[in-house]
C-alpha positions in Angstrom: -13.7 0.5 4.7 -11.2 -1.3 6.8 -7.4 0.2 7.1 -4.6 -1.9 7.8 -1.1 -0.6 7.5 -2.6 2.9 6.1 -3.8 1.0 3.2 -7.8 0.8 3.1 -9.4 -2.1 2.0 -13.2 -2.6 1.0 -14.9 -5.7 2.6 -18.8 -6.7 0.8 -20.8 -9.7 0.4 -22.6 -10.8 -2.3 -25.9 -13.4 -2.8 -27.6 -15.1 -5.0 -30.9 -17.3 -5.3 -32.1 -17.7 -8.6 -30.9 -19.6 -11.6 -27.0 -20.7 -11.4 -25.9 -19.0 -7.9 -22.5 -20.4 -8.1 -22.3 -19.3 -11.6 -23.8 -16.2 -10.7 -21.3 -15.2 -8.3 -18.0 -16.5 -10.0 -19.6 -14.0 -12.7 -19.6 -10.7 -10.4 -16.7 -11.5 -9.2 -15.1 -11.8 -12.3 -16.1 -9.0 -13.4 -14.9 -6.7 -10.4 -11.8 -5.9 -11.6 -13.2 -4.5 -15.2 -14.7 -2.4 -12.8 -11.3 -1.4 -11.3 -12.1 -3.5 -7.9 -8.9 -5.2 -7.3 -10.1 -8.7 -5.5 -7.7 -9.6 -2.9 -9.6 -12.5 -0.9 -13.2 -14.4 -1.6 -14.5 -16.7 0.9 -16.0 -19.9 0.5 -19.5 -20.1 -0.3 -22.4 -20.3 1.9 -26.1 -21.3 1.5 -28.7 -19.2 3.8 -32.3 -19.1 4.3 -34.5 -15.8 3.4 -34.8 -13.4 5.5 -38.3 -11.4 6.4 -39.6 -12.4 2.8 -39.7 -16.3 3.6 -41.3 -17.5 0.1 -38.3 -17.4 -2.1 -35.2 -19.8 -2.6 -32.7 -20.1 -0.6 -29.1 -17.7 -0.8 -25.9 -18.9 -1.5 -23.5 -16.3 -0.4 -19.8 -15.2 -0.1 -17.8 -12.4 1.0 -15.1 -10.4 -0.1 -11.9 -8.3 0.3 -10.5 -5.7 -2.3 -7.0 -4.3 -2.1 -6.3 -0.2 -2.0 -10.1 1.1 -2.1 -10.2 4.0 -0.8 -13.6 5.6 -1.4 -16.6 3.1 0.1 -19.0 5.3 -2.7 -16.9 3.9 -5.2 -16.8 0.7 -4.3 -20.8 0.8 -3.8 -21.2 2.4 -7.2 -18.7 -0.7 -9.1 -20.8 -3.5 -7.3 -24.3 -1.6 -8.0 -23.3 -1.7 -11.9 -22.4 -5.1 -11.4 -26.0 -6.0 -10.0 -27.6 -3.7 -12.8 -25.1 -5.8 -16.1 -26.2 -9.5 -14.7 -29.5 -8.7 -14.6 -30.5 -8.6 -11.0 -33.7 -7.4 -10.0 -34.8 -6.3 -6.9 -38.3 -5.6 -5.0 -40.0 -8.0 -7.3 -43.3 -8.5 -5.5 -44.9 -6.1 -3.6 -44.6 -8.1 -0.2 -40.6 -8.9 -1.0 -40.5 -4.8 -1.8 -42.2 -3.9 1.2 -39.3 -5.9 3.0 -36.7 -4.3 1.0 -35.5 -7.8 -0.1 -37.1 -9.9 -3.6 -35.3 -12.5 -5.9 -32.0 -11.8 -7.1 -29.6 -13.3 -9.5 -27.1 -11.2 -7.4 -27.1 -8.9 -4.4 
């Protein structure tokens, strides 16, 4: 959490590398405020290479900013549902899980 002004604010990033990444994200991020995640900025979008588990597609990534958050767990919890509703699945081969890191239509 980041406080500016006494307000705190909740900065996360979020990935994708299979199917339509782009539409992947513009999905979760759509859908933070359902989840009462008030979306102040979004970055631009960036493509990035695996990490430890080389044999997968490449990421594309942004970040974020959401206004008045005040409880990190919270915020963790909304974007963990998020993964969960657009189907992403993690630790999908036993070498990606050993990594901690797999395919994912969203992380």
């Amino acid at each position: 959490m980041l406080k500016v002004h006494g307000e705190s604010y909740g900065l996360s990033s979020l990935g994708s590398n299979l199917g339509d990444r782009e539409a992947n994200l513009r999905a979760a991020i759509g859908t933070l405020p359902d989840a009462g995640v008030c979306v102040v900025k979004v970055s631009s979008l960036y493509e990035t290479e695996p990490v430890d588990y080389l044999d997968q597609p490449w990421f594309l990534n942004c970040g974020g900013g959401s206004g008045d958050f005040a409880c990190a767990a919270r915020l963790l919890h909304a974007l963990r549902g998020i993964e969960a509703q657009l189907g992403s699945k993690k630790g999908i081969c036993e070498r990606a899980a050993a990594f901690g890191h797999g395919h994912s239509a969203l992380r």
